[in-house]
N, CA and C of each residue as an Amber inpcrd file, in Angstrom:
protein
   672
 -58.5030000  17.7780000   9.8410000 -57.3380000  17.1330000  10.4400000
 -56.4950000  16.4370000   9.3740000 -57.3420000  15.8900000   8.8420000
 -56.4170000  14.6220000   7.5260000 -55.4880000  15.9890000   6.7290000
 -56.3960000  17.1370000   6.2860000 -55.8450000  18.0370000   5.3130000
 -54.6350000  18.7900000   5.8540000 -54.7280000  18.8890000   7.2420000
 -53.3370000  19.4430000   8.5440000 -52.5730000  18.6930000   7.8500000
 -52.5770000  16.8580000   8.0540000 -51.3260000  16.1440000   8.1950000
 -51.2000000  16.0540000   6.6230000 -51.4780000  16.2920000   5.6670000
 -51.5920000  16.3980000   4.1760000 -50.8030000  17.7330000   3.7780000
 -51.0110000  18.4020000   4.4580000 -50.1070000  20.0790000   4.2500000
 -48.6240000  19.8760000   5.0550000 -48.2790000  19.0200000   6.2920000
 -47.2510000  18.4930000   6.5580000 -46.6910000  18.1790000   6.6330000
 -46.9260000  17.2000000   5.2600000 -45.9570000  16.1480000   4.4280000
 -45.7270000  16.8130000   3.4610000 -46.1920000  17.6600000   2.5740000
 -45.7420000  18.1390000   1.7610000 -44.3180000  19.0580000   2.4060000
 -44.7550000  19.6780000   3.7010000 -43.8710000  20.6710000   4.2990000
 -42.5490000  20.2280000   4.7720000 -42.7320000  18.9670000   5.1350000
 -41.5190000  17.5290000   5.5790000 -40.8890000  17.3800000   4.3240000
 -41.4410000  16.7330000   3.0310000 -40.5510000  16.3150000   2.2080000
 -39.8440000  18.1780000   1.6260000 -40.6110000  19.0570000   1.2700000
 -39.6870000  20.7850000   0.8740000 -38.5680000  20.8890000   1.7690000
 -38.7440000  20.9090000   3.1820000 -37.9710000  20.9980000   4.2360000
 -36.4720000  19.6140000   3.8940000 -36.8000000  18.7780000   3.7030000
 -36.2100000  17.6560000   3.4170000 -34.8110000  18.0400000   2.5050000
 -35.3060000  18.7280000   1.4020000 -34.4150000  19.0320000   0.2110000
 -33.9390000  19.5480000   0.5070000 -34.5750000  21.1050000   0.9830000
 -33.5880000  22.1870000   1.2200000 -32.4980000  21.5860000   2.4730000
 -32.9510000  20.7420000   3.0180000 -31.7680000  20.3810000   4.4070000
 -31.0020000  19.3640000   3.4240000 -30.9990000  19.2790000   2.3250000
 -30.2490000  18.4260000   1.8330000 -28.7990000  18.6690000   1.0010000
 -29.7080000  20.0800000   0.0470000 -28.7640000  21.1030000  -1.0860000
 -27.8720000  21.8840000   0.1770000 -28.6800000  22.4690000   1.4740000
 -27.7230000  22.8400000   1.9020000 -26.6670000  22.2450000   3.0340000
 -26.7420000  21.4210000   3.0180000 -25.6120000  19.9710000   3.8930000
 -24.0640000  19.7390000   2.3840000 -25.1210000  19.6670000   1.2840000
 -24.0420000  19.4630000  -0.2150000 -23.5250000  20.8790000  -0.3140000
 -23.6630000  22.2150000   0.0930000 -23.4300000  23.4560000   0.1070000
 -22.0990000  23.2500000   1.0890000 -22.2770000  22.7610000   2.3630000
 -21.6120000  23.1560000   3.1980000 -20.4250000  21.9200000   2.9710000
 -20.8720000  21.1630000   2.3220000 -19.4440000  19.8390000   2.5650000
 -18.7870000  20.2030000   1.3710000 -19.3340000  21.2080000   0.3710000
 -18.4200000  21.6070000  -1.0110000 -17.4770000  22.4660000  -0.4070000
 -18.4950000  23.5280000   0.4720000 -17.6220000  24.7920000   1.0300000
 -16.2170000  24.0640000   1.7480000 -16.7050000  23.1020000   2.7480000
 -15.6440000  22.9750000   3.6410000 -14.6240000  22.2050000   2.8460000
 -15.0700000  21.5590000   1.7630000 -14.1480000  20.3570000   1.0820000
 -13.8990000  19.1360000   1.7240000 -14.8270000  18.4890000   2.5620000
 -14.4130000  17.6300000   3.5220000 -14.0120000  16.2880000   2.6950000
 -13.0950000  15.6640000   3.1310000 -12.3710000  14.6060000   2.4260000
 -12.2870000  13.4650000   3.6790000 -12.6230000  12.3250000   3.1650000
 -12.5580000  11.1140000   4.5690000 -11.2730000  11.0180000   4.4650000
 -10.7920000  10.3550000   5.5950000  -9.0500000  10.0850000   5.6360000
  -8.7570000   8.5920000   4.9000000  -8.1720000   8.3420000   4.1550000
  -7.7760000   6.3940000   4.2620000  -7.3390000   6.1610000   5.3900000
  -8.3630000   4.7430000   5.5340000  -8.0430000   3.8730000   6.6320000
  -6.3990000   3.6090000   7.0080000  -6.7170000   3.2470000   8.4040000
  -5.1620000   3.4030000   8.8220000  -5.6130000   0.9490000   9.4300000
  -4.8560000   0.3850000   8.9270000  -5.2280000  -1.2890000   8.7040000
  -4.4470000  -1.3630000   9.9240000  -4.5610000  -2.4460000  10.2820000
  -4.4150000  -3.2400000  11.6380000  -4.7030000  -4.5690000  11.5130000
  -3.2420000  -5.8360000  11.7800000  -3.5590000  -6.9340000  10.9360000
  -4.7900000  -7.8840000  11.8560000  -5.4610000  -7.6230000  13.0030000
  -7.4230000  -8.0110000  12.9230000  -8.1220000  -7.3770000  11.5190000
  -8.0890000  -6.4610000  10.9050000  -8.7980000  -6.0670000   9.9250000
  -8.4500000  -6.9020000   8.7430000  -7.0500000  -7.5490000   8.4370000
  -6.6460000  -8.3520000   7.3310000  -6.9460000 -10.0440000   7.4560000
  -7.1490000 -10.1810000   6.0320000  -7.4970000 -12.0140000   5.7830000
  -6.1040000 -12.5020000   6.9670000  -6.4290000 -13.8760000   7.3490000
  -5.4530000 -14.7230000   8.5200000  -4.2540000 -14.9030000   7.6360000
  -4.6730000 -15.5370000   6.5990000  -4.0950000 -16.4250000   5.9640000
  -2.3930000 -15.3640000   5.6560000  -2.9140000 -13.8820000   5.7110000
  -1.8790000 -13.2660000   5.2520000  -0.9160000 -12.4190000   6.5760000
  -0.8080000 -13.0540000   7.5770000  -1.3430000 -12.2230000   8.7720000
  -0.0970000 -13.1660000   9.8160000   0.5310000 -13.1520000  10.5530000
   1.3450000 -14.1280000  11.6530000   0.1110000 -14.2980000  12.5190000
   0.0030000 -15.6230000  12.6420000  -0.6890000 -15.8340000  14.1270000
  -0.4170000 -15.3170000  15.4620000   0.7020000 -14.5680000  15.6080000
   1.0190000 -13.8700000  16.9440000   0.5090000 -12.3720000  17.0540000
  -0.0940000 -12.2920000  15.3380000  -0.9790000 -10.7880000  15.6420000
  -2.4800000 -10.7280000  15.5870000  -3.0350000 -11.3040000  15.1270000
  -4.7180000 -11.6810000  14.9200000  -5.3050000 -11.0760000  15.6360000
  -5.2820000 -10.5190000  17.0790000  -5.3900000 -10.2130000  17.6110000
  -5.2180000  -8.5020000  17.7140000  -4.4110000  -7.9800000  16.9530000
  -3.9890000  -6.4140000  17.1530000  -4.9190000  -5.8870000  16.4680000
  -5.2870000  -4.7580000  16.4450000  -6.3390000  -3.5590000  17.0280000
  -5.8540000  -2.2430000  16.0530000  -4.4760000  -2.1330000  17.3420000
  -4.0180000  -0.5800000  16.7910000  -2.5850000  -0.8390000  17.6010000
  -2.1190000   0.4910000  16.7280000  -0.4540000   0.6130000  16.9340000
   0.0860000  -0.0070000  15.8090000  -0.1970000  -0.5950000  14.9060000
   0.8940000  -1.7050000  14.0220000   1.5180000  -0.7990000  13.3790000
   2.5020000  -1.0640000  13.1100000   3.3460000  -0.3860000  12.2330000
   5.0530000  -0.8230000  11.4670000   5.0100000  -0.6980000  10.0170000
   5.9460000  -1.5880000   9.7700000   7.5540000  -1.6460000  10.7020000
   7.8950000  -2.2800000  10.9370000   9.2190000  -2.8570000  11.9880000
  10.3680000  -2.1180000  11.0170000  11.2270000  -2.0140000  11.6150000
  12.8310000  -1.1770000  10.6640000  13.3110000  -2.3810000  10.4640000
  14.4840000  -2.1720000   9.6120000  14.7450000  -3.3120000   8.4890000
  15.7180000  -2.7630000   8.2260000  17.0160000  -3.4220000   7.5420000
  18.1790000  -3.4160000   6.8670000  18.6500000  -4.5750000   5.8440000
  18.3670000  -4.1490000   4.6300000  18.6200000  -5.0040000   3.6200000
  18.9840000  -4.2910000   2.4230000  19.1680000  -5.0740000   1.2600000
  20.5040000  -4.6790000   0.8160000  19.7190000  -4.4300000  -0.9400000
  19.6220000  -2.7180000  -1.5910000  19.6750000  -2.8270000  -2.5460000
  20.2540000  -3.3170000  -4.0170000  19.3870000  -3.0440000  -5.4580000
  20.3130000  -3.4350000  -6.4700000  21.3040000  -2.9680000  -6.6510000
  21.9930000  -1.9050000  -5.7660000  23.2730000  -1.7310000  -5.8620000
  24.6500000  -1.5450000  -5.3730000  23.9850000  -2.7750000  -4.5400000
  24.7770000  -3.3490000  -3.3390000  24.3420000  -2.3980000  -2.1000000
  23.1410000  -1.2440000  -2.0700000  23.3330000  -0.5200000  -0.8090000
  22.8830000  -0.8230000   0.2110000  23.0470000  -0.0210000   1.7000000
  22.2440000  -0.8350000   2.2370000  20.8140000   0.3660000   2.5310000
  19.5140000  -0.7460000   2.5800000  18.7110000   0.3770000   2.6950000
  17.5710000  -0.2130000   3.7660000  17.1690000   0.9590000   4.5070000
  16.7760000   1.0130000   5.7040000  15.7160000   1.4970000   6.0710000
  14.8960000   1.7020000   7.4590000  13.8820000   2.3730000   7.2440000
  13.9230000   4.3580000   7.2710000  15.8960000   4.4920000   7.5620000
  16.0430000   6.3050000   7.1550000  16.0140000   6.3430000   6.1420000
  16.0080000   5.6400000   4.8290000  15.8140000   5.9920000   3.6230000
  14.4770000   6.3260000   3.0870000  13.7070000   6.1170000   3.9490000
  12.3970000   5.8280000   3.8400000  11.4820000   6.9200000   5.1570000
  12.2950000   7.1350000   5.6410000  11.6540000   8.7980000   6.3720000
  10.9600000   9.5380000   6.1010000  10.1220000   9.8560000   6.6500000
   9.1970000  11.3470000   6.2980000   8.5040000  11.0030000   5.1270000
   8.6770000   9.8490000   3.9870000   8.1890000   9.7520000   3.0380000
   6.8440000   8.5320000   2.6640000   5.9750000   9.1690000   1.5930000
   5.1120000   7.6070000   1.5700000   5.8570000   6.5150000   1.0620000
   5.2670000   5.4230000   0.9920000   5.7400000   4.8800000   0.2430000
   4.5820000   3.3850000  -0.4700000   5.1940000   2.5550000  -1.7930000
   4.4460000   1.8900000  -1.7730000   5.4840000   0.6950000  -1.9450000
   4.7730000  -0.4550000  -1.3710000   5.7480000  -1.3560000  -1.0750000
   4.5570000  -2.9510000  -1.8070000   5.7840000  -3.9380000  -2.1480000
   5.3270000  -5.2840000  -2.6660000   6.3030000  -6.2950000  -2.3670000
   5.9140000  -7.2630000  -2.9230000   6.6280000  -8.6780000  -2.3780000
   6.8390000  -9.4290000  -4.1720000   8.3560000  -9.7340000  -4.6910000
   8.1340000 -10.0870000  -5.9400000   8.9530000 -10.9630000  -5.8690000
   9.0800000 -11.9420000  -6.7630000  10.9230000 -12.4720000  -7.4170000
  10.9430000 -12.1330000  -8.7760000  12.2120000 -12.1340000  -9.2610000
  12.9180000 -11.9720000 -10.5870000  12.0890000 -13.4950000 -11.4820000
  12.4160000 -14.3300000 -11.3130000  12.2540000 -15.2710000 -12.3340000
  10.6550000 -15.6700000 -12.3630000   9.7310000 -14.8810000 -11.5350000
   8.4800000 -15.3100000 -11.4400000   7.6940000 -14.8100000 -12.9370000
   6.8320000 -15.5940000 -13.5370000   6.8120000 -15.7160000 -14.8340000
   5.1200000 -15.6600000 -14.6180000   4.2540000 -15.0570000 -13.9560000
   2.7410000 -15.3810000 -13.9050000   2.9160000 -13.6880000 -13.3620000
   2.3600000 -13.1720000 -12.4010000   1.6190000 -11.6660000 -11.7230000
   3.1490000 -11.3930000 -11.5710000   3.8740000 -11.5800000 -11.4230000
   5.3140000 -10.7870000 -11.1510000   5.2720000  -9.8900000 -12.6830000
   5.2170000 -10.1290000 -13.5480000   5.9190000  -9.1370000 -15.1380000
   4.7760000  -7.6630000 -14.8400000   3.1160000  -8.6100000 -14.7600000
   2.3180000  -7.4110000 -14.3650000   2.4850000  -6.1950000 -13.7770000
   2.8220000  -6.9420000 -12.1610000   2.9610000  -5.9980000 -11.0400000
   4.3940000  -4.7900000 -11.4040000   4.8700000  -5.5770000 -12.0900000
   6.7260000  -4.6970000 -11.8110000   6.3170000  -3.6320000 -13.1500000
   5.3590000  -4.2660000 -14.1280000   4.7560000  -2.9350000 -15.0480000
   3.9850000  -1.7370000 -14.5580000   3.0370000  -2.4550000 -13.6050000
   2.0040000  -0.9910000 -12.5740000   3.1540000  -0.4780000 -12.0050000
   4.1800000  -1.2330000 -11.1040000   4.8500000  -0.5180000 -10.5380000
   5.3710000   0.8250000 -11.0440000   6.4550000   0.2050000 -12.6900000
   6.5150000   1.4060000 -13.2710000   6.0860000   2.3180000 -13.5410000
   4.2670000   2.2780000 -13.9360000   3.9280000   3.0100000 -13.9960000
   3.7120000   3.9330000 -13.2170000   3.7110000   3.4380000 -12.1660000
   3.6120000   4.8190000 -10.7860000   4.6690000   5.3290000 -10.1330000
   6.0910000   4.6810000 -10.5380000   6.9410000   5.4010000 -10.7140000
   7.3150000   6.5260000 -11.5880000   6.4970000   6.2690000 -12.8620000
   6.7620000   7.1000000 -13.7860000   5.8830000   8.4280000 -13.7110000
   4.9460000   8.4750000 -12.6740000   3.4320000   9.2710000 -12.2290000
   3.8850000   9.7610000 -10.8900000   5.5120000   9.3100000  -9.8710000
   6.0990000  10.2190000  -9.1880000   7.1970000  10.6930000  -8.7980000
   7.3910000  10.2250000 -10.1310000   9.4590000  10.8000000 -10.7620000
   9.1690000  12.3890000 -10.4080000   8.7110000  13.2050000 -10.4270000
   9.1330000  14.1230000  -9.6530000   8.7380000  14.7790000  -8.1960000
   8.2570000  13.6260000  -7.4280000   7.5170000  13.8420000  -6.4200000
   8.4900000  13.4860000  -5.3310000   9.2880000  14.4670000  -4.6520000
   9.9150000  13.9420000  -3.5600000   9.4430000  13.4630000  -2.3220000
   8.2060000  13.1710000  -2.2100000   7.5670000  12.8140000  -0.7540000
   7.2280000  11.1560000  -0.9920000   7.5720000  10.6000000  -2.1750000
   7.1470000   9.6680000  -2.4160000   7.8380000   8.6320000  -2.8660000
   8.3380000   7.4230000  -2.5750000   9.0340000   6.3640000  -3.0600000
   8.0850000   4.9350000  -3.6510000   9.5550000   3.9910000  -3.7600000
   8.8680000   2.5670000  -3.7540000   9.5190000   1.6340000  -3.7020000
   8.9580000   0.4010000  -3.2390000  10.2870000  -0.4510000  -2.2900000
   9.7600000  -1.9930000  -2.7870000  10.6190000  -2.4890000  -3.1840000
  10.0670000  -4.1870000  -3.6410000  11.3240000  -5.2320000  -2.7980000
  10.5860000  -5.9480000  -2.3080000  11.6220000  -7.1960000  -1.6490000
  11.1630000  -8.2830000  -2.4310000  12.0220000  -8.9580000  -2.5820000
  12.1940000 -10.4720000  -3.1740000  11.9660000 -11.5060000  -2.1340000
  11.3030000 -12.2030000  -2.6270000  10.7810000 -13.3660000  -1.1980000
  11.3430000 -14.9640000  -1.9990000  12.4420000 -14.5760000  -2.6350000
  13.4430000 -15.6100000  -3.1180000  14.9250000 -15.2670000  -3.1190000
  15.3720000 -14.6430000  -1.9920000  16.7920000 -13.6200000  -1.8040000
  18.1000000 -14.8770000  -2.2840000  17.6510000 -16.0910000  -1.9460000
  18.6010000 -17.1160000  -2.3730000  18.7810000 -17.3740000  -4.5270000
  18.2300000 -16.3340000  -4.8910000  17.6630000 -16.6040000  -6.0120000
  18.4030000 -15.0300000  -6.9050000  17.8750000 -14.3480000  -5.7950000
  18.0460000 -12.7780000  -6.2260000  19.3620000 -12.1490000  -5.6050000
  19.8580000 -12.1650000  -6.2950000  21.2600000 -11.6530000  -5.5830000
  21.3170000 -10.1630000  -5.9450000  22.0840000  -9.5840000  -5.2720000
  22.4650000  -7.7510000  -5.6040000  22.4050000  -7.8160000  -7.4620000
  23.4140000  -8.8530000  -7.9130000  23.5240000  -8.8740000  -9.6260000
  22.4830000  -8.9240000  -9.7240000  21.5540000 -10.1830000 -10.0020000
  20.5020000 -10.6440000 -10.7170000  19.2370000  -9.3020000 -10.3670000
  19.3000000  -8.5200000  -9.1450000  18.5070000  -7.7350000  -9.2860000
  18.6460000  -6.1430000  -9.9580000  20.2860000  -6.0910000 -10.1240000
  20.6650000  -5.0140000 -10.8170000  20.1270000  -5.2740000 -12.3470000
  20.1550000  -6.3120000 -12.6330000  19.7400000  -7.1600000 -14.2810000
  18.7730000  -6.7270000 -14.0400000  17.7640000  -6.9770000 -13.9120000
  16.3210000  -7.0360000 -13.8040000  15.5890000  -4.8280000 -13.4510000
  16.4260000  -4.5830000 -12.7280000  16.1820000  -3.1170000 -12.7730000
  16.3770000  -2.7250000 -13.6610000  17.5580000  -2.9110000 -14.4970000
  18.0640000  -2.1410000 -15.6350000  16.7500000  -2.5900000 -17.3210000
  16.6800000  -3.6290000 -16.7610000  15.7380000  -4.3890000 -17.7810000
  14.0660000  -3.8220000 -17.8610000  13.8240000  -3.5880000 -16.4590000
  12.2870000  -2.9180000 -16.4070000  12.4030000  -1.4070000 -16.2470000
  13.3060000  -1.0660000 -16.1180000  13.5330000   0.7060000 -16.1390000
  13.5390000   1.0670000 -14.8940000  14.2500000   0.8200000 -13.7670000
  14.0650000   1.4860000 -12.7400000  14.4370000   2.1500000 -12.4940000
  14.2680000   3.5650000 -11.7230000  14.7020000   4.5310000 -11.8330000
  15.6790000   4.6750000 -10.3000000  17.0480000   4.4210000  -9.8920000
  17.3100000   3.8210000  -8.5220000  17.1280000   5.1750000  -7.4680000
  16.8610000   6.4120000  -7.8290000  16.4530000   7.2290000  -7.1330000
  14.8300000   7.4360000  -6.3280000  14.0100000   6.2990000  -6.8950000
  12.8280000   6.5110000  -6.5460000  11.9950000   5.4640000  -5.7670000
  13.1450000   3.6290000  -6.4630000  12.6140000   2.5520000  -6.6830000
  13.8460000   1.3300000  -5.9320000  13.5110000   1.2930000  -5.1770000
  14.4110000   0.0840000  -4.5010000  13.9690000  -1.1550000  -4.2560000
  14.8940000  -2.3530000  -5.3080000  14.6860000  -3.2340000  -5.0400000
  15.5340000  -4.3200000  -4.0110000  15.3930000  -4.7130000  -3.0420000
  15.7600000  -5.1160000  -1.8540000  15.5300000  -6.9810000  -1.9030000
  16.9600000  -7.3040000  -1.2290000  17.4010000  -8.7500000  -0.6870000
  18.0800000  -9.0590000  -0.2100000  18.1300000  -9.6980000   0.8050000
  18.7730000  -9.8350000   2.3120000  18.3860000 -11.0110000   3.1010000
  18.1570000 -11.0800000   4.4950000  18.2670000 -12.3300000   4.8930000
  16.8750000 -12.7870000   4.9390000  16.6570000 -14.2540000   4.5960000
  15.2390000 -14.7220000   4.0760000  14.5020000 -14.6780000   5.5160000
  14.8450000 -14.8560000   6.6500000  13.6980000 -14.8750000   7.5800000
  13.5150000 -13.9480000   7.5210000  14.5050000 -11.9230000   7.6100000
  14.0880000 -10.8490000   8.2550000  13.0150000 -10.4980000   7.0550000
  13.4530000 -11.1410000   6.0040000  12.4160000 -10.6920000   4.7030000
  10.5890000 -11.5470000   5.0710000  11.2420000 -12.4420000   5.5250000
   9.9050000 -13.4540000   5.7530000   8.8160000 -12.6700000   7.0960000
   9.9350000 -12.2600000   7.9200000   9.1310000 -11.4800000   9.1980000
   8.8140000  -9.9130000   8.7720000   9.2480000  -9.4950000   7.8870000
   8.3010000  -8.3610000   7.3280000   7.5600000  -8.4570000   6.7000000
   7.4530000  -9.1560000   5.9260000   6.4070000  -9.8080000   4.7250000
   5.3750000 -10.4630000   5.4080000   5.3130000 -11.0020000   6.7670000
   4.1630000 -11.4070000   7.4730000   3.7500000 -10.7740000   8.7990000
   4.8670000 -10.1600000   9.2300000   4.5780000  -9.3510000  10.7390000
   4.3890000  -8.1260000  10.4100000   4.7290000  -6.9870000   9.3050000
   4.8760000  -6.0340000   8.8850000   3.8070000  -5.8110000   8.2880000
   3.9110000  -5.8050000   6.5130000   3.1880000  -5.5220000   5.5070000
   1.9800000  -6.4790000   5.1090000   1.7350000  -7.5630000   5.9370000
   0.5690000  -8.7980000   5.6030000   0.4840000  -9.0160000   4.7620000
   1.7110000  -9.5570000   3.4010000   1.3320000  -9.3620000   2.1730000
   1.5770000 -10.5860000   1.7660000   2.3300000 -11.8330000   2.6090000
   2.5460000 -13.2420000   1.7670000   1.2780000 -13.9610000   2.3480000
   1.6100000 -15.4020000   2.1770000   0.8090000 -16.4430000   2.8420000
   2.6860000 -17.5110000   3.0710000   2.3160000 -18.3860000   3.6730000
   3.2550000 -19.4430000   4.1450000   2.7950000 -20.3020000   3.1930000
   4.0040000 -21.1750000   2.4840000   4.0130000 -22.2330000   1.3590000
   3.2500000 -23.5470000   2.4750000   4.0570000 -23.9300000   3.6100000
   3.3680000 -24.9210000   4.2490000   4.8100000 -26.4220000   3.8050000
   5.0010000 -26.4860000   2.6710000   5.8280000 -27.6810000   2.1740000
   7.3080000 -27.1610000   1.9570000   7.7830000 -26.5320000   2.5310000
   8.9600000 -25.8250000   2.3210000   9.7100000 -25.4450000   3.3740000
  10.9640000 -24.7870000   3.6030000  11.4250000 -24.4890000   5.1490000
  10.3970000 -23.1780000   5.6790000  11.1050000 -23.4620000   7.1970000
   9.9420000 -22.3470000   7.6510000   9.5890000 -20.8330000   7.6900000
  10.6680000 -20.7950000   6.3700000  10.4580000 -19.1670000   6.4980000
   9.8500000 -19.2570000   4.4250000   9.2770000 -20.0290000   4.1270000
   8.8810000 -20.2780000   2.6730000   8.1220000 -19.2950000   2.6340000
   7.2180000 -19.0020000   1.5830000   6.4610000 -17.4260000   1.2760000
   6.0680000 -17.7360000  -0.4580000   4.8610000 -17.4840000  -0.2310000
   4.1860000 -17.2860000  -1.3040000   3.5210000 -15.5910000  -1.4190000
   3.9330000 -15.0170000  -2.2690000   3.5670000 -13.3770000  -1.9270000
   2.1980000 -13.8000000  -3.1340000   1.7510000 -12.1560000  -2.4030000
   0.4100000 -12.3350000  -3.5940000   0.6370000 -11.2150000  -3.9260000
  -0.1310000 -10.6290000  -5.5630000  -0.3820000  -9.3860000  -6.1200000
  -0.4960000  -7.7670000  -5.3680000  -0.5620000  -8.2010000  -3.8940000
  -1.1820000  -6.8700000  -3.1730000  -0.0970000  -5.7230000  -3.2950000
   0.0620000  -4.3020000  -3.6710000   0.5930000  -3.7620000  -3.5180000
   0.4960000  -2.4510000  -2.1210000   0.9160000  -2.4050000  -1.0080000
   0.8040000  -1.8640000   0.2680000   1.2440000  -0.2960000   0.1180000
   0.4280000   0.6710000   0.4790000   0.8260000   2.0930000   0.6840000
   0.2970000   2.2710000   2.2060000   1.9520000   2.7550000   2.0470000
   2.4180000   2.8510000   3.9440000   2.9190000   4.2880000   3.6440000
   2.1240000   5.2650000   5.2110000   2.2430000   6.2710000   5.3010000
   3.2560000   6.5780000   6.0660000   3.9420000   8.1410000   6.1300000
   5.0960000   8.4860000   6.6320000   5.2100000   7.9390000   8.2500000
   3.9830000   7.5880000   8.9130000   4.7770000   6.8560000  10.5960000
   4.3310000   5.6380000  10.3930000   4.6290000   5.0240000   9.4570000
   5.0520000   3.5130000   8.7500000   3.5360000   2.5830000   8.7570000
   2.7890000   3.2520000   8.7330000   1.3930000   2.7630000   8.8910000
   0.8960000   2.4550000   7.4890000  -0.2170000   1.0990000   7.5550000
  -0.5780000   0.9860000   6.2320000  -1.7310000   1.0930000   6.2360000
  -1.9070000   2.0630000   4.5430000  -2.9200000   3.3230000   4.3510000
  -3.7500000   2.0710000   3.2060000  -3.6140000   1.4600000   2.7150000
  -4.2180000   0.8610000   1.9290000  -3.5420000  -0.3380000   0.9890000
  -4.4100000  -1.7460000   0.2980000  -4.2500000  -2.5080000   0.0080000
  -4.4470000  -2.3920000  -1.7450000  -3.8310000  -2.8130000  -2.4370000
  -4.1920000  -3.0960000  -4.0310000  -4.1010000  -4.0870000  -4.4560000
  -5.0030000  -4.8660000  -5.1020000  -4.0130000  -5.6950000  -6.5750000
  -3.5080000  -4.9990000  -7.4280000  -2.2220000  -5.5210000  -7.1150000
  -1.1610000  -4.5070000  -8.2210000  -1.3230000  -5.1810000  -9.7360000
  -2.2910000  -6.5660000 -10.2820000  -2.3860000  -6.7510000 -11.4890000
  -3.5560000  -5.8300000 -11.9450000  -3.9160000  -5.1530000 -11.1700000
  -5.3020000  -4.7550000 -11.5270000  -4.9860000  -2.6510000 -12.1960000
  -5.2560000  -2.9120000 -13.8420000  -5.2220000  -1.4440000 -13.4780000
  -6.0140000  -0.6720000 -12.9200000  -7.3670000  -0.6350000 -12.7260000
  -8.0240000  -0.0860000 -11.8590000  -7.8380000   0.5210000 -10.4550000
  -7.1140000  -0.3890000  -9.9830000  -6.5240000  -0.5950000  -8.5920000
  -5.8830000   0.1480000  -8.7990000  -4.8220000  -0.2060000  -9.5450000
  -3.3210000   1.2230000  -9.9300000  -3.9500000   2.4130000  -9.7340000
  -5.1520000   2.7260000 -10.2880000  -5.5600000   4.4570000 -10.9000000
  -5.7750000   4.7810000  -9.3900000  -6.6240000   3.4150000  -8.7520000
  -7.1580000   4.0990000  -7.2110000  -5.8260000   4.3860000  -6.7860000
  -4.7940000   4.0570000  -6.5640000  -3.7480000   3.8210000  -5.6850000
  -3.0930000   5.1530000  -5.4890000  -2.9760000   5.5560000  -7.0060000
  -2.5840000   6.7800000  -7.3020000  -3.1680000   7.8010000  -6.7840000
  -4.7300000   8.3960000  -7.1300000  -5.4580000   8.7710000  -6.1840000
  -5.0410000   9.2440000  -4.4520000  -5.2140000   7.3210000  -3.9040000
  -5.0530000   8.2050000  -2.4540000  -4.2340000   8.2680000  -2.1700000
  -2.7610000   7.8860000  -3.0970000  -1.2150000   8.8630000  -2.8620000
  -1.6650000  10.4230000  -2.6760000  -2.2460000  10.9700000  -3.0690000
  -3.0090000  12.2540000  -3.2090000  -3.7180000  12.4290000  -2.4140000
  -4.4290000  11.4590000  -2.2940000  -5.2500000  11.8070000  -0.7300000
  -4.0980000  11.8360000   0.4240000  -3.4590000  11.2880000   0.6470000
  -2.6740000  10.9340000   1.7460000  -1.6080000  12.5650000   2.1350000
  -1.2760000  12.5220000   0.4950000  -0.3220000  13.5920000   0.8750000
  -1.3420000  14.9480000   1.6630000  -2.7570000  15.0240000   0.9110000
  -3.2930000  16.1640000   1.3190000  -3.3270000  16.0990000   2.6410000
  -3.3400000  14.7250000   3.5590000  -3.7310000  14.6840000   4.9970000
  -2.4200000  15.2980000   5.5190000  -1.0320000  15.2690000   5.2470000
  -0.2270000  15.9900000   5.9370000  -0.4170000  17.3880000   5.9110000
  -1.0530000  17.9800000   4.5750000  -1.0090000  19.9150000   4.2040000
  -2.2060000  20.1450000   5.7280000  -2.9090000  19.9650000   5.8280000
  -3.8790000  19.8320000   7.0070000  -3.0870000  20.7950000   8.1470000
């Protein structure tokens, strides 16, 4: 009897492998790829989040918007159609993670200068600060390319209610008027039905390389 259950285990763990090489056979064959998460601001920290959503689940999706590029245009969420995109929260004169972020940025502008499915969108969460000029300065200064890269400022609450009802990407100053905003490093990739596909620190290059990545992943989920 002992020597039965002794010949059985050996037969369990052989059996084991082969159900193993061929499971890695079949997920090579098929190529199966997980999707990126689709966020919902219950899944995000509070702190970054409006208290009137804490609560949401599913459905979120960024709100349409009209505000005003570096070159005087106006830009909207049809500019931004059908396409990914990656989106942040910066000001011009910010002198700490702002020089960082607007460098990754470039760089992944410069990684989808010829990618028409793909943009990138920065709002200023100091529009009293950043005017159409001061942000034309500042494009021309970090290289932006205005076909790929829009930097956006307009009216401080609608900026304040996307930046917290939208993209979950500031926190509230607390000592300031009530639409104040402290943005953080996160850089947001929002998929073509305005959904957000994933979170970065944009000081982080690491983060950058991932980011890039599931731009790639993402696009593959539309070839599908």
């Amino acid at each position: 009897m002992l020597s039965f259950f002794k010949d059985y285990k050996y037969f369990a763990i052989v059996f084991a492998i082969i159900s193993i090489v061929i499971v890695s056979i079949i997920y090579n064959i098929l190529d199966v790829e997980k999707p990126l998460p689709i966020y919902q601001p219950a899944q995000v920290e509070q702190e970054l989040v409006d208290s009137t959503l804490y609560d949401v689940r599913k459905y979120h999706k960024i709100a349409d918007f009209s505000l005003t590029n570096q070159n005087g245009k106006t830009i909207t969420q049809d500019d931004y159609k059908d396409k990914i995109y990656v989106a942040d929260f910066f000001f011009t004169t910010c002198q700490t993670i702002c020089p960082i972020m607007t460098d990754h940025m470039v760089q992944i502008q410069n990684q989808i200068l010829n990618d028409d499915e793909v943009m990138l969108l920065s709002h200023t969460v100091t529009p009293q600060i950043d005017t159409i000029a001061q942000l034309k300065r500042y494009a021309l200064k970090k290289g932006v390319n205005d076909a790929k890269w829009n930097l956006v400022t307009g009216d401080k609450k609608q900026i304040y209610e996307l930046a917290r009802k939208s993209y979950l990407a500031v926190k509230t100053v607390g000592d300031g008027d009530e639409y104040d905003m402290i943005h953080t490093e996160n850089f947001m990739l929002i998929d073509k039905k305005k959904q957000i596909r994933g979170f970065y620190d944009g000081t982080d290059p690491e983060a950058i390389t991932q980011l890039l990545k599931d731009i790639e992943t993402l696009k593959r989920e539309y070839k599908k």
